[in-house]
VOSE-575744 format. One line per field, with one value per residue (C-alpha): residue number from 1; residue in three letters; x, z negated, y negated. Coordinates in nm, 4 decimals. Layout:
// VOSE-575744
i <- c(NUM:...) .
aa <- c(ALA:...) .
xx <- c(X:...) .
zz <- c(Z:...) .
yy <- c(Y:...) .
This chain:
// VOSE-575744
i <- c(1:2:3:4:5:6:7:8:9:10:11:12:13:14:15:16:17:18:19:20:21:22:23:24:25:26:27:28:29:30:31:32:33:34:35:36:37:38:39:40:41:42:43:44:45:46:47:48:49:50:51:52:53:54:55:56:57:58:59:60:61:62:63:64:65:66:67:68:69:70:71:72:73:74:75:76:77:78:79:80:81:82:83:84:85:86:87:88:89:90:91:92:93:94:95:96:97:98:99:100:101:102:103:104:105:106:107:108:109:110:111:112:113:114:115:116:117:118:119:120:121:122:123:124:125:126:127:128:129:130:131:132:133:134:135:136:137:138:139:140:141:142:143:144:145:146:147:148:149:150:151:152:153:154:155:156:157:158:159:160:161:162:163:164:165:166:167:168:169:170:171:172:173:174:175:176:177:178:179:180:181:182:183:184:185:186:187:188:189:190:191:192:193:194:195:196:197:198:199:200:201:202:203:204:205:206:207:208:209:210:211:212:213:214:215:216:217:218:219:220:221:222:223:224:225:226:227:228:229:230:231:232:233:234:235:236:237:238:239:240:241:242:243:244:245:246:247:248:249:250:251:252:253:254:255:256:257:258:259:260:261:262:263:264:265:266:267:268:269:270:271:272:273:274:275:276:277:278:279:280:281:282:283:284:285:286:287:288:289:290:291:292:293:294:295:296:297:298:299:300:301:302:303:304:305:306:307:308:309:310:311:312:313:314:315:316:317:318:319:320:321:322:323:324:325:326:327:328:329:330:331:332:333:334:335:336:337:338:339:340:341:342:343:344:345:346:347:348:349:350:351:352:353:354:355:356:357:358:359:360:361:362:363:364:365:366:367:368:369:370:371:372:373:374:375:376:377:378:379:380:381:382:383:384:385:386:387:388:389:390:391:392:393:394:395:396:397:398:399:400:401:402:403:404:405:406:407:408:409:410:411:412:413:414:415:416:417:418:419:420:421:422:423:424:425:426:427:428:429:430:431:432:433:434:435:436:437:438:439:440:441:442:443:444:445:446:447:448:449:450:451) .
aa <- c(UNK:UNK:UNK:UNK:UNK:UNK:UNK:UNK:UNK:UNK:UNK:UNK:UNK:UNK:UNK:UNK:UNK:UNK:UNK:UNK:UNK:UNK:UNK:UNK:UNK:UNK:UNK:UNK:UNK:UNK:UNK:UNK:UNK:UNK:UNK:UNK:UNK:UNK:UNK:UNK:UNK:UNK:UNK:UNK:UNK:UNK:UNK:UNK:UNK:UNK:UNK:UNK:UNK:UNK:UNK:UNK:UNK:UNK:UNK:UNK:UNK:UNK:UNK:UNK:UNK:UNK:UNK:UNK:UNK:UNK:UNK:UNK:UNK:UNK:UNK:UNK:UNK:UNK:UNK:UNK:UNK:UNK:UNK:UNK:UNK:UNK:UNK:UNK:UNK:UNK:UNK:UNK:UNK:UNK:UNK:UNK:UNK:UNK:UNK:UNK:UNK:UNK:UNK:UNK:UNK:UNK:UNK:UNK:UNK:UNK:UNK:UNK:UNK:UNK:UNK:UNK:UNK:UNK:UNK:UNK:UNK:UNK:UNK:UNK:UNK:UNK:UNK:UNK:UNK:UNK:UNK:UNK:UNK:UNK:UNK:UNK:UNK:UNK:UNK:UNK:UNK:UNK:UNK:UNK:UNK:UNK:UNK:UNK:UNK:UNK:UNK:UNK:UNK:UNK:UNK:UNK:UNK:UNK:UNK:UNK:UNK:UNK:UNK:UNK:UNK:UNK:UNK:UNK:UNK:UNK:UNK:UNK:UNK:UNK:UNK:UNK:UNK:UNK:UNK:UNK:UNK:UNK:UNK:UNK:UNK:UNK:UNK:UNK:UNK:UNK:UNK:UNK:UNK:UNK:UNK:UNK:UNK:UNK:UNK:UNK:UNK:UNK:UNK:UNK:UNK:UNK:UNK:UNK:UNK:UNK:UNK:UNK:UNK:UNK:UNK:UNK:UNK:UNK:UNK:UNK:UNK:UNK:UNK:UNK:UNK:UNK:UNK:UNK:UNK:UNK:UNK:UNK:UNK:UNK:UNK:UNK:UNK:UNK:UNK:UNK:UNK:UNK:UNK:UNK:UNK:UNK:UNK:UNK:UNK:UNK:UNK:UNK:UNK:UNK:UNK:UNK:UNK:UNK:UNK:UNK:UNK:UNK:UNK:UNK:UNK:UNK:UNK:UNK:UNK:UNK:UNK:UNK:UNK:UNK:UNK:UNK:UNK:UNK:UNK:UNK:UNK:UNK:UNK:UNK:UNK:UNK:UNK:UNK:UNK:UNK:UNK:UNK:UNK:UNK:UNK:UNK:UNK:UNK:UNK:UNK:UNK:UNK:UNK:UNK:UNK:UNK:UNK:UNK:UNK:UNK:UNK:UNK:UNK:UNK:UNK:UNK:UNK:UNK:UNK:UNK:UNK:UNK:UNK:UNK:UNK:UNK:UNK:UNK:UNK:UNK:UNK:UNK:UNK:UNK:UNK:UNK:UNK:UNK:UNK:UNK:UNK:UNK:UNK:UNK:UNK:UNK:UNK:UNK:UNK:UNK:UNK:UNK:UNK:UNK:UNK:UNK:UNK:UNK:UNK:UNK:UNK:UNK:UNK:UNK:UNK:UNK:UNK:UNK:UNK:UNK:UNK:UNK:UNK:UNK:UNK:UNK:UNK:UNK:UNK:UNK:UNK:UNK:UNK:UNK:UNK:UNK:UNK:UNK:UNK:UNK:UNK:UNK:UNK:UNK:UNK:UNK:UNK:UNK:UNK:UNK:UNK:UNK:UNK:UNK:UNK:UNK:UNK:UNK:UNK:UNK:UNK:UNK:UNK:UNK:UNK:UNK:UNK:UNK:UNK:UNK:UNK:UNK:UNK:UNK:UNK:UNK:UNK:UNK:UNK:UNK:UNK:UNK:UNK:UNK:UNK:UNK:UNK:UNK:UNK:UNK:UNK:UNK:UNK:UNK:UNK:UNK:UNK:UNK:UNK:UNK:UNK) .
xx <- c(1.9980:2.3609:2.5863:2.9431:3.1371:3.4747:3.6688:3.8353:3.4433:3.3992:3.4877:3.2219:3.0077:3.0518:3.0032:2.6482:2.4330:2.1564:2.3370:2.4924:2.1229:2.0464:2.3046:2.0899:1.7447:1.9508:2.2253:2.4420:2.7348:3.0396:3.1848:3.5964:3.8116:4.1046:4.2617:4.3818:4.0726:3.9596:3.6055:3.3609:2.9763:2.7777:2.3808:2.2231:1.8666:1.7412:1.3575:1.1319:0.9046:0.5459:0.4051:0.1682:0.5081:0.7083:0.9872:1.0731:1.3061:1.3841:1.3615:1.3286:1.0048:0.8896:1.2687:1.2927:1.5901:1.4076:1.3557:1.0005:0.9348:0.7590:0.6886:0.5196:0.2950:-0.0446:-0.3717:-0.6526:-0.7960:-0.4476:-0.3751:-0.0170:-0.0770:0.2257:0.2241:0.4173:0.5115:0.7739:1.0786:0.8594:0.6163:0.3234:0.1458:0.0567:-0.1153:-0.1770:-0.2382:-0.3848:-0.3937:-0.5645:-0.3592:-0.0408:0.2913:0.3860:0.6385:0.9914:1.2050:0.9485:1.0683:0.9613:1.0648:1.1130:1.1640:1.0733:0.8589:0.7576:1.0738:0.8234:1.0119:0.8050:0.8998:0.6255:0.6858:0.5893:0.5018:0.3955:0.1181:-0.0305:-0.4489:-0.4041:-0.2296:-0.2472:0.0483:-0.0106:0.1757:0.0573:0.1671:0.1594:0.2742:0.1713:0.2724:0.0937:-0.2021:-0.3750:-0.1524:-0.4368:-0.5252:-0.3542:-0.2417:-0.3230:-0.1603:-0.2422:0.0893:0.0795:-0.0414:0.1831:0.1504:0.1023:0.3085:0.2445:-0.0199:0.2512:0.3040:0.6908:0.8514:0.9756:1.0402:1.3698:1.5544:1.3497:1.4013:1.3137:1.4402:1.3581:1.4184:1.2461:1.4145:1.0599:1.1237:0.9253:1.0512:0.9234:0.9784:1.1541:1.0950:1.1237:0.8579:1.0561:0.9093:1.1148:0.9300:0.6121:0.8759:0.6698:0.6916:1.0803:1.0345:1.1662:0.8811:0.8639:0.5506:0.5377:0.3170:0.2088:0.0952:-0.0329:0.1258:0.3978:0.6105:0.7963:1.0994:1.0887:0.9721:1.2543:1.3683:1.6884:1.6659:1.8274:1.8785:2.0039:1.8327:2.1053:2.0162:2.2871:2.1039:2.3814:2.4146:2.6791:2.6745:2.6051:2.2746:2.1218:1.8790:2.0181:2.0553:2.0100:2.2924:2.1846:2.3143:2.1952:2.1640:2.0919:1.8761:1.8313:1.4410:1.2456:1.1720:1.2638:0.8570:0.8330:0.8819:1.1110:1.4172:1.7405:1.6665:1.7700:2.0275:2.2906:2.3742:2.3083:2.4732:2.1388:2.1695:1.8273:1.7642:1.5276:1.2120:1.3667:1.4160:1.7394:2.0097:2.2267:2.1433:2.1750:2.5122:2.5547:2.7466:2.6642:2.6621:2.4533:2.4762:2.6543:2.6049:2.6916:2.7738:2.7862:2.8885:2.9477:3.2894:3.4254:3.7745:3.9159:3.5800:3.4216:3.1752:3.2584:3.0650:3.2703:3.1574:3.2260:3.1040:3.1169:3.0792:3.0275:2.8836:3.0719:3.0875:3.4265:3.3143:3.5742:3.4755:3.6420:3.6610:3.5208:3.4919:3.2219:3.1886:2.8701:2.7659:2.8019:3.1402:3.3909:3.6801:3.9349:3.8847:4.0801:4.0265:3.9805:4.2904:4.1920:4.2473:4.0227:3.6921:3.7761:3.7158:3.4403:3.4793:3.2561:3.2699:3.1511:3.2571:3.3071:3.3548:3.6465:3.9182:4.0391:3.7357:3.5363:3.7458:3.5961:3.7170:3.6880:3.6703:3.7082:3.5477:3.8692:3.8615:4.1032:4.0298:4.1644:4.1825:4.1763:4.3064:4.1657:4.3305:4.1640:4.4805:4.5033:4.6390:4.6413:4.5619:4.3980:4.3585:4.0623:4.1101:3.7884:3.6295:3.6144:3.2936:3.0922:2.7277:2.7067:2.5523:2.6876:2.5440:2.6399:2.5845:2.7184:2.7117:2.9226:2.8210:3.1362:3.0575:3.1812:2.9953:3.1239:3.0886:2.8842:2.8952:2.6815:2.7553:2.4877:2.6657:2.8158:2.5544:2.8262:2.7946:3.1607:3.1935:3.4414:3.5605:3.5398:3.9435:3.9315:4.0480:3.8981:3.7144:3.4272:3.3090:2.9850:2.8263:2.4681:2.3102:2.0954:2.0204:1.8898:1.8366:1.5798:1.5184:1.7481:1.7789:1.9799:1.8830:1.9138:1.7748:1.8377:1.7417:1.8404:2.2082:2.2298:2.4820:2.2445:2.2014:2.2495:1.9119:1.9640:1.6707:1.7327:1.4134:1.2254:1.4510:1.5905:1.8880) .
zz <- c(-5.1245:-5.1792:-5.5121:-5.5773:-5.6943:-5.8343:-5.6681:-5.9886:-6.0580:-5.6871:-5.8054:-6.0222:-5.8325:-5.5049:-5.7278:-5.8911:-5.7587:-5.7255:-5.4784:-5.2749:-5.2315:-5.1483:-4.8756:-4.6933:-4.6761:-4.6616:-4.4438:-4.6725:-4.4646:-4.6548:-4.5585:-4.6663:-4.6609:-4.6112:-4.7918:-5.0757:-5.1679:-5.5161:-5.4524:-5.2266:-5.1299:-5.0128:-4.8591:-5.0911:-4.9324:-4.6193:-4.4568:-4.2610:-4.3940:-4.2701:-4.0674:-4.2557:-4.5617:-4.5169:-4.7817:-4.9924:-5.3239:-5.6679:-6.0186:-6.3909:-6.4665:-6.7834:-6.9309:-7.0018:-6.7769:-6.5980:-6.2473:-6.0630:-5.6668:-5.5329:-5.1829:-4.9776:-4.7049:-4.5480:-4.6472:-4.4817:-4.3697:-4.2730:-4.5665:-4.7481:-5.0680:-5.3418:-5.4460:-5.7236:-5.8240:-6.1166:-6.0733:-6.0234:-5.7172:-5.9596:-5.7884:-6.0919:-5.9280:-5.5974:-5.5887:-5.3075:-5.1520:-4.9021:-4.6206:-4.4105:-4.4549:-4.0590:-4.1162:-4.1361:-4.4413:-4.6436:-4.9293:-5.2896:-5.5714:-5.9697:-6.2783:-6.6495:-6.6554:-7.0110:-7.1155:-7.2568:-7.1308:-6.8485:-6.5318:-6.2672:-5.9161:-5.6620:-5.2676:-5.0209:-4.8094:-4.4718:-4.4478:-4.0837:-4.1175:-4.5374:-4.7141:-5.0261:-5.3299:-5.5335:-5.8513:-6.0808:-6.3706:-6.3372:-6.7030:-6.8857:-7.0824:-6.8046:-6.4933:-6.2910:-6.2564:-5.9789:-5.9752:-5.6112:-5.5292:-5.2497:-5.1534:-4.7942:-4.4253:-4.1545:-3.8230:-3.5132:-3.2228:-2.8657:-3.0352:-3.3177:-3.6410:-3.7095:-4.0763:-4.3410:-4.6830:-4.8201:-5.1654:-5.4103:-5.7619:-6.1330:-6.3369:-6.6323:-6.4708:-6.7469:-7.0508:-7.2213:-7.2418:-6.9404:-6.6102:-6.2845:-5.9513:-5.6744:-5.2821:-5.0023:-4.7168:-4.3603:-4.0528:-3.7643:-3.3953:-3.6967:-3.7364:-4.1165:-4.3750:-4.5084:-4.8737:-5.1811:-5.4238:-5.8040:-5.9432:-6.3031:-6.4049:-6.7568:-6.6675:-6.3400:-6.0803:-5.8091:-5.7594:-5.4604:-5.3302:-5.0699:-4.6885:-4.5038:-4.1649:-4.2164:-4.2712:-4.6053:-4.5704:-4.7296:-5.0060:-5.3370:-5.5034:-5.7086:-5.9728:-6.2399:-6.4729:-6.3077:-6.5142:-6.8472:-6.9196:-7.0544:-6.7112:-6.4151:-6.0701:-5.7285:-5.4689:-5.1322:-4.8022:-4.4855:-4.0666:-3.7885:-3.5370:-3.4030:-3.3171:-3.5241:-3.2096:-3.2515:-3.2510:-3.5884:-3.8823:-4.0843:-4.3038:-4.2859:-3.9685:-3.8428:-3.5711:-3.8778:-4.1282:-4.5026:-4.8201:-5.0565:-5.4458:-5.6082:-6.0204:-6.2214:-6.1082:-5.7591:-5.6901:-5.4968:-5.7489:-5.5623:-5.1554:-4.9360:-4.7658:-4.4171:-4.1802:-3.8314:-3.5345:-3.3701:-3.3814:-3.7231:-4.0595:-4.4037:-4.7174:-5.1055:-5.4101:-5.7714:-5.8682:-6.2275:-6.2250:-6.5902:-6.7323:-6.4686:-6.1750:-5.8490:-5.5042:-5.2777:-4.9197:-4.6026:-4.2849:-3.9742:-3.5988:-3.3041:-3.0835:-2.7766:-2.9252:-3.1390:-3.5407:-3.7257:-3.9291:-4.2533:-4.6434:-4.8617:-5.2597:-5.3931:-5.7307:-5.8801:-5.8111:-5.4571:-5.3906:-5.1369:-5.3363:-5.1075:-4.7356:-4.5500:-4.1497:-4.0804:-3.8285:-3.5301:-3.6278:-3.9027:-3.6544:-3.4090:-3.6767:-3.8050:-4.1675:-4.4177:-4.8096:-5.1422:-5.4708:-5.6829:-6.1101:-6.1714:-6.4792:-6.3263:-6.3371:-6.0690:-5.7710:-5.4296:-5.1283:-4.7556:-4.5123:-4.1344:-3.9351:-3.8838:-4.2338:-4.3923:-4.7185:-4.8388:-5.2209:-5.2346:-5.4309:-5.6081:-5.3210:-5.0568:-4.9698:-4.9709:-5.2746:-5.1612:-4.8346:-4.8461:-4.5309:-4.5216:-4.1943:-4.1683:-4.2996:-3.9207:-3.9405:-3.7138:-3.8701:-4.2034:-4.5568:-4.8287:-5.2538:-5.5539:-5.7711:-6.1350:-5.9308:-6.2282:-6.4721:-6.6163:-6.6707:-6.3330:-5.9946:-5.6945:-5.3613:-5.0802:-4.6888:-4.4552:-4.0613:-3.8625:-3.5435:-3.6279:-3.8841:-4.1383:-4.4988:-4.6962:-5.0641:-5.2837:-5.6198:-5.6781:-5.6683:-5.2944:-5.4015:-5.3878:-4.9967:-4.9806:-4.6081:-4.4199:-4.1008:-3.9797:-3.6758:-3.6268:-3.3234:-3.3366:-3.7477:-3.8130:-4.1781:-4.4371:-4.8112:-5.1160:-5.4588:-5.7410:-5.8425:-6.2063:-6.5261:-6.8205:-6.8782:-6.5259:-6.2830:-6.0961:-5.7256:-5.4674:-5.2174:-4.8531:-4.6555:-4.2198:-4.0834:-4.0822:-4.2353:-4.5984:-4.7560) .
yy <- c(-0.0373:-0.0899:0.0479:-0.0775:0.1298:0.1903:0.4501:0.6789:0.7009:0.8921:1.1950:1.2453:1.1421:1.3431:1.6617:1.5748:1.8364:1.6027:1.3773:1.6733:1.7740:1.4027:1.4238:1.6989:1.4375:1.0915:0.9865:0.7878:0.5551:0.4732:0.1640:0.1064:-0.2240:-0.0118:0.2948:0.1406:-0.0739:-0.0679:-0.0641:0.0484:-0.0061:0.2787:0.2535:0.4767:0.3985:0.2788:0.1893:-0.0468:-0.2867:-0.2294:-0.4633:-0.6858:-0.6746:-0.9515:-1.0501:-0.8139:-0.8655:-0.8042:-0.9549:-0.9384:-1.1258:-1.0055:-1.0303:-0.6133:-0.5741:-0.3950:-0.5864:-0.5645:-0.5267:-0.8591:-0.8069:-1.1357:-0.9836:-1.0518:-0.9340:-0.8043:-1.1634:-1.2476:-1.4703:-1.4945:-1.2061:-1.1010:-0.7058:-0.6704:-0.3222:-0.1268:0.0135:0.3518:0.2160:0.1735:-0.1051:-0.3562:-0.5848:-0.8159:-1.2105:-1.3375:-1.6884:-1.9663:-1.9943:-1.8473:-1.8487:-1.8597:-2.1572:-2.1851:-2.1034:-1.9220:-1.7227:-1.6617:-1.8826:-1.7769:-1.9196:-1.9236:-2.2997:-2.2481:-2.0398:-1.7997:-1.5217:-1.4472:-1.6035:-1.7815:-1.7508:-1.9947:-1.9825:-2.1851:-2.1568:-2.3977:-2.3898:-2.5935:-2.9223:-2.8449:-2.7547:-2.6143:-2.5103:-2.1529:-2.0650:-1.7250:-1.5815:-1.2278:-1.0746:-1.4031:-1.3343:-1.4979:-1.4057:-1.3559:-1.7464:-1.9179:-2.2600:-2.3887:-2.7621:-2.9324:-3.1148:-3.3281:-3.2557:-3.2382:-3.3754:-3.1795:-3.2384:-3.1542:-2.8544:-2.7425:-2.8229:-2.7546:-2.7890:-2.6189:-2.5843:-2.6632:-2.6786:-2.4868:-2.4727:-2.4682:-2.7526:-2.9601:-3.2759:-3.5262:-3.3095:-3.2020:-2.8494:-2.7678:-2.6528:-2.8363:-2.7000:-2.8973:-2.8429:-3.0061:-3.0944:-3.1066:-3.1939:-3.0864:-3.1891:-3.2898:-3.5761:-3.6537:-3.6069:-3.5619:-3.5936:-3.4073:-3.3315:-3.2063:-3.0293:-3.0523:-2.7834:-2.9072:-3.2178:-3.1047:-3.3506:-3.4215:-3.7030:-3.7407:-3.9629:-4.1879:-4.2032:-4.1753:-4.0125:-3.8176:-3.4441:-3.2711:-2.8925:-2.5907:-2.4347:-2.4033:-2.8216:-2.9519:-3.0535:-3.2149:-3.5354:-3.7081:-4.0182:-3.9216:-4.0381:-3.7932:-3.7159:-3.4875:-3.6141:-3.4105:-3.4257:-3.3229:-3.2488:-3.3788:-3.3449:-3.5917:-3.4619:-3.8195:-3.7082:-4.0098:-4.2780:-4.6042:-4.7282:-4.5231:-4.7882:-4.5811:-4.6301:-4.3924:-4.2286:-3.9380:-4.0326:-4.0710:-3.8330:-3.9973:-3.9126:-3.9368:-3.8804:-3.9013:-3.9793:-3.7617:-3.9538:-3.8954:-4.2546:-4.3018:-4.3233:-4.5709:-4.6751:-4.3729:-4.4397:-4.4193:-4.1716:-4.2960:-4.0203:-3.8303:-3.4362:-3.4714:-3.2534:-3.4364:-3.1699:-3.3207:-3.1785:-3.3146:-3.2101:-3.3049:-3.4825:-3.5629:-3.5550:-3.7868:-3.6698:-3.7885:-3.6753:-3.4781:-3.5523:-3.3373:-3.5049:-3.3283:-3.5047:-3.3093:-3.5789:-3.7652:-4.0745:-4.2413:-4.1040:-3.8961:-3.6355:-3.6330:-3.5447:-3.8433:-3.8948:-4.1373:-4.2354:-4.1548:-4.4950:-4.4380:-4.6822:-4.5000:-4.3986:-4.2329:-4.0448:-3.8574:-3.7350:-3.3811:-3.2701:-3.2148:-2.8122:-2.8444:-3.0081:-2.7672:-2.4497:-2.5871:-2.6422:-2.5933:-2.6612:-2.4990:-2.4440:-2.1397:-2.0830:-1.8489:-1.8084:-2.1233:-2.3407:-2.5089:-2.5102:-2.6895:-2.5030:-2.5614:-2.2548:-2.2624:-1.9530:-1.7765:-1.6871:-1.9468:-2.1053:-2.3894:-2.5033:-2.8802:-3.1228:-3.4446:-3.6346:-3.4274:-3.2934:-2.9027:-2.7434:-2.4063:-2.1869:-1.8503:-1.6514:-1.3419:-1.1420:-0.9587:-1.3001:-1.4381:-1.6250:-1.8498:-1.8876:-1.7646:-1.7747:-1.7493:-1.5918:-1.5139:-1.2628:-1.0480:-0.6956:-0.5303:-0.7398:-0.8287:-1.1875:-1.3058:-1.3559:-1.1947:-1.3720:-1.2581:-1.3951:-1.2625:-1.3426:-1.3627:-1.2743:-0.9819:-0.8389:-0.8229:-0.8411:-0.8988:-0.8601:-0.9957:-1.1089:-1.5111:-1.4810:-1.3273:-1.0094:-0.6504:-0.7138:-0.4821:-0.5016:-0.3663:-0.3936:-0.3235:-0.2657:-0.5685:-0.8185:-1.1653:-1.1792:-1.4407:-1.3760:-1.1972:-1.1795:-1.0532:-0.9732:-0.7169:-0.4318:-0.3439:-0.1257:-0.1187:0.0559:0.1330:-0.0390:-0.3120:-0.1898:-0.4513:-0.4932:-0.6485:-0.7532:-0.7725:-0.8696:-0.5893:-0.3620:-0.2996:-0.1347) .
């Protein structure tokens, strides 16, 4: 596990005989920005995860500030299982379910449904071309009952079945006080189905939006009433793999990138709107301009053929309000767009992989440039998270091609960098580890190994 720390606390802590013992059993690596940095991150803890263990994280779920172990693994009949332990390694109890989790994009899901103070958690598990959905709520009354949902098969293809599951998360989407959960269902080569689904646990049923070809990724929804009517809407981002054939009878296929804004009965909220190329990646995000949402679009071309990629705003009624063509600087770095909450407000930036940020403007023109040296990033992923809870979220990228993790406040200041020995990640994650008047401790996840 990882600690942040500030350095005119080092002092004290380099002299605490329990630590300089510590030192003898654990090799601790201290990682520095540069000289002068006001903050550091040290790897207090290190280990593997045994074999049958898969995902292994962090989290408050009975609300004690106290956060519980919840480790994903396989049990002895090779089903998907969750062990769920305290902050001491008392085991308090395991939950076992039908079915595997040897699928793409597999992780565990948490949140409060009933905002009874006790959160549920939610996986997903395949019993052979079923997908299911499994629900617990270990510190209920009756946490030992499982919810088990059959969802939708999934077609095999040339002796595989190849999806995922995309875009998971808690929401009240029909305002009743109750939480539903929101996936996706993606068929990669299984071409079918590519549908967004929400589970509403009290009543005990899905609804789903349409059939349709295209592909929407990533796994943080923007979920956000962008016309004031009182329901939410989801904003998604999408790819064009351009592998639905022709012969298949379905709308918005994949061989165009689609910007796709659902309602809260996931019926499209206005027709998906078109961005035609092949090889092409489509981001969206609700931004709030003089107390109006609008959808900021980044589309991104890297086919042969004569599409531009470029920076769009929709209204949230879907009409084009104003574009503007990425240089050809900008599509060669590879752009890529989010937005971050600071004492400034929401502010939508673009950032290229040699570590340059740009602050843009409502007219898509750039307001201000930030440049990040050590920030020189091909693939990466990007979190957020309170690590001194002081009210704000500090930003975390990890690159997958160096194995390096960077931390930083949300105003780009106070760089906290760290690299790790690991080749060809396939699965990583990030969460905290907290108790109560203690500095939370940050946990990363590299395959099989944890810090």
């Amino acid at each position: 596990m990882l600690k942040i720390i500030s350095l005119n606390k080092l002092g004290d802590i380099l002299v605490n005989p329990f630590l300089i013992s510590a030192y003898l059993s654990i090799v601790i690596i201290i990682f520095l920005p540069d000289i002068f940095s006001k903050y550091k991150a040290t790897i207090i803890d290190q280990g593997i995860i045994s074999k049958n263990n898969g995902q292994m994280v962090y989290e408050d779920l009975d609300g004690d500030e106290e956060s519980e172990q919840i480790i994903l693994r396989k049990n002895t009949l090779n089903n998907a299982a969750v062990k769920i332990s305290d902050n001491n390694d008392n085991i308090i109890g395991q939950w076992n379910f039908s079915g595997n989790q040897e699928f793409r994009s597999t992780k565990l899901t948490f949140g409060d449904y009933d905002q009874d103070g006790f959160q549920e958690i939610a996986i997903f598990t395949i019993v052979e071309d079923s997908v299911f959905l499994n629900i617990i709520e270990p510190f209920d009354t009756n946490g030992t009952n499982i919810i088990k949902k059959f969802i939708t098969t999934v077609r095999e293809v040339k002796g595989k079945i190849d999806f995922q599951i995309i875009n998971y998360k808690f929401f009240d989407l029909d305002n009743d006080g109750y939480k539903e959960i929101i996936f996706g269902v993606f068929g990669g080569y299984s071409l079918q189905p590519r549908q967004l689904y929400a589970f509403n646990i009290r009543q005990n049923e899905f609804i789903k939006t349409p059939v349709a070809g295209y592909i929407l990724y990533g796994q943080n929804l923007n979920v956000v009433d962008i016309d004031n009517d009182g329901f939410v809407e989801i904003i998604n981002n999408c790819n064009a793999f351009d592998n639905i054939p022709d012969t298949m009878k379905i709308p918005f296929k994949d061989n165009s990138s689609w910007l796709v804004v659902f309602d809260h009965n996931l019926n499209f909220k206005f027709p998906p709107v078109e961005f035609p190329g092949y090889k092409s990646t489509l981001d969206a995000l609700p931004i709030l301009i003089n107390s109006e949402y609008f959808i900021l679009v980044l589309f991104r071309y890297n086919g042969v053929e004569n599409y531009s990629s470029k920076l769009c705003l929709y209204s949230n009624k879907g009409k084009l309000v104003k574009e503007r063509k990425l240089t050809e600087d900008e599509q060669k770095n590879r752009k890529s767009i989010f937005a971050i909450n600071n004492k400034n407000g929401t502010e939508i930036l673009l950032k290229d992989v040699k570590g340059n940020f740009d602050i843009i403007n409502e007219d898509l023109t750039i307001k201000k440039k930030i440049s990040i040296n050590k920030l020189y990033m091909n693939r990466f992923s990007s979190v957020d998270f309170d690590l001194d809870l002081d009210g704000n979220d500090e930003l975390l990228f990890w690159d997958y091609d160096l194995g390096q993790l960077l931390i930083m406040r949300n105003d780009f200041k106070d760089i906290v960098t760290m690299n790790f020995p690991v080749e060809n990640l396939k699965f990583h994650s990030v969460s905290l580890k907290t108790n109560p008047g203690q500095n939370p401790l940050l946990y990363l996840q590299l395959n099989k190994r944890w810090y």
